[in-house]
N, C-alpha and C positions, 0 to 999 in steps of 0.2 A: 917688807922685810927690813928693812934700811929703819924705820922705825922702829920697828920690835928690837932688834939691835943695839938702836940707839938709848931707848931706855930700859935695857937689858944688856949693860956692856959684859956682863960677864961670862954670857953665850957668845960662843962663834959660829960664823955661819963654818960646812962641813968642807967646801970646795971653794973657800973667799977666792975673788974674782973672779970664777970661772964658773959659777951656777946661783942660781938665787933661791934654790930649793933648799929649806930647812931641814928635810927625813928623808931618808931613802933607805931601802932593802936591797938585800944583793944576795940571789936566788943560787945556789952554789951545788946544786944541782947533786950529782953530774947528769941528768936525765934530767930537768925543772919542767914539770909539767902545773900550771896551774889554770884547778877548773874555775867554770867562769862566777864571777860576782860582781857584785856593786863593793867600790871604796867608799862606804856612807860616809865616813867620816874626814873627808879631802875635801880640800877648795875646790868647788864647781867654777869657779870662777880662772882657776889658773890649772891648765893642763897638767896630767903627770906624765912624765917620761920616760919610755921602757926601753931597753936597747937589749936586743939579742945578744950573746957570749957564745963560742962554744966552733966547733965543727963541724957542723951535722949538715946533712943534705937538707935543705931547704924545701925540696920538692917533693919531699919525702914525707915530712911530719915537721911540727915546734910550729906551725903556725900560727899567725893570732886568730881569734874567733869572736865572733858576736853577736851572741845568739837571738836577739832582739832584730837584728837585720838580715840576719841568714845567712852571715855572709864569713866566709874566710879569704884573709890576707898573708901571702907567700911573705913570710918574717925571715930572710936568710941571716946570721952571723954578723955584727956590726952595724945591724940596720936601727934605727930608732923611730922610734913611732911616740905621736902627741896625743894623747886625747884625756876624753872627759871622763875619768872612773868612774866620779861617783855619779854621774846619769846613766851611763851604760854599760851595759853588763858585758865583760870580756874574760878572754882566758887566752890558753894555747893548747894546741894539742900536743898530743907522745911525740917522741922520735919512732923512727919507723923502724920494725923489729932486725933490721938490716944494721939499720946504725948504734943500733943497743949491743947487737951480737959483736962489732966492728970498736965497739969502744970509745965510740963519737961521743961529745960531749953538747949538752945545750946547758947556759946559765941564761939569767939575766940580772938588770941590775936596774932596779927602778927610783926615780926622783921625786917625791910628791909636796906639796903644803898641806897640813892638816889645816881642816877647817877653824878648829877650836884656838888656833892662833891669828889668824884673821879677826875673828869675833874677838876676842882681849883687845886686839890693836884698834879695834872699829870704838868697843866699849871704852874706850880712855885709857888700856893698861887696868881692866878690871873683869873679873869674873863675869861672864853673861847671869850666870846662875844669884848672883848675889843682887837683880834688879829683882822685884816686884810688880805684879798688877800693870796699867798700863804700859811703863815704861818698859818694861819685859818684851810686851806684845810688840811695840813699838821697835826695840831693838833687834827683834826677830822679824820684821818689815809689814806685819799686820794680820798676818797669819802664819799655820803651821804652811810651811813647803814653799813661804814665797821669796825666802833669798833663793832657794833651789828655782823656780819660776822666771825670776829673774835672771838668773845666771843661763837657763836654756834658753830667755829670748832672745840672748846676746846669737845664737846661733842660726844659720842660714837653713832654712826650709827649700823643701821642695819649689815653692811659689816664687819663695824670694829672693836664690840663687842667683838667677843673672844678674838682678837689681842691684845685688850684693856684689859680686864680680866686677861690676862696670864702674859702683864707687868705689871699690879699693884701687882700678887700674887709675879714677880720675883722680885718689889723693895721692897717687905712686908718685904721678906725671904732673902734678903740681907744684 
C-alpha cells in the first residue's frame, strides 16, 4: 500500500496511521445480517477485518458462519475477526427474535484490500488487462487460480499445524 500511495499521492489511505486497509464497508444495519459468500474480488493474500457493532446478545444469534466447515463462531459486540474472504465462504446469522422484538442492534464494519490494486502495484502501476499473450499468463503466475493456489499454501493444514506452530514459537524466541 505504501507504494500505491506513493505513486498515487493523490489518494489517501482511509484511517492514515491506524490501518493499512484501502476499502471498507460499514454494515448499518440495524439488524446486519449477511448471508454467506466468497469476497472473489479481495487480496487472498491479506486478511479482511470484520468487527461486530451493536448490542445484541451474542448467544443468541449475529454469529459468524462457515459453511465450508460447518462450523459457527460466537461473534459478541466489539469482537473482530481476521480471515480469508475470498477463499472461504462466511456470513452471520439473524439476531434472535428476542432481540429484534427488544430493539437490539447488530452492525459491522469491515476492512478489506481489493485484489485489482495489488495486481496494478505487482504490474508496474499498470493495468493487468493491458498485457498480452505470454506476459498476461505470466502476470497471472502461469495459470487460471494460481495466485489464489499460492496465496492458500501460505496457510496451515491439518498435517502441517504443529510444524507450523513450533516455527512461529522458534522465530518468536529468536
Amino acid at each position: 500500500m505504501r507504494q500505491f500511495y506513493t505513486e498515487k499521492p493523490s489518494l489517501k489511505p482511509n484511517f492514515a496511521g491506524a490501518s493499512l486497509y484501502p476499502a471498507c464497508t460499514a454494515n448499518l444495519g440495524p439488524h446486519t445480517v449477511c448471508l454467506d459468500h466468497l469476497d472473489s474480488m479481495n487480496y487472498p493474500g491479506c486478511p479482511c477485518v470484520i468487527t461486530a457493532i451493536g448490542d445484541f446478545n451474542p448467544d443468541q444469534g449475529g454469529q459468524l458462519y462457515f459453511p465450508q466447515l460447518q462450523l459457527f463462531v460466537r461473534f459478541p459486540p466489539g469482537c473482530t475477526a481476521l480471515l480469508c474472504s475470498a477463499a472461504l465462504r462466511h456470513g452471520n446469522t439473524q439476531l434472535s427474535q428476542n432481540d429484534v422484538t427488544n430493539d437490539k442492534r447488530r452492525f459491522s464494519f469491515t476492512q478489506f484490500v481489493p485484489g485489482g490494486i495489488v495486481r496494478y502495484v505487482q504490474a508496474g502501476f499498470k493495468m493487468v488487462g493491458s498485457f498480452k499473450g505470454k506476459r498476461r499468463v505470466a502476470m497471472e503466475g502461469g495459470y487460471k487460480g494460481a495466485r489464489r493456489d499460492e496465496q492458500l499454501a501460505r496457510l496451515s493444514t491439518q498435517e502441517s499445524l504443529s510444524r507450523d506452530r513450533a516455527s512461529l514459537q522458534k522465530s518468536h524466541h529468536s
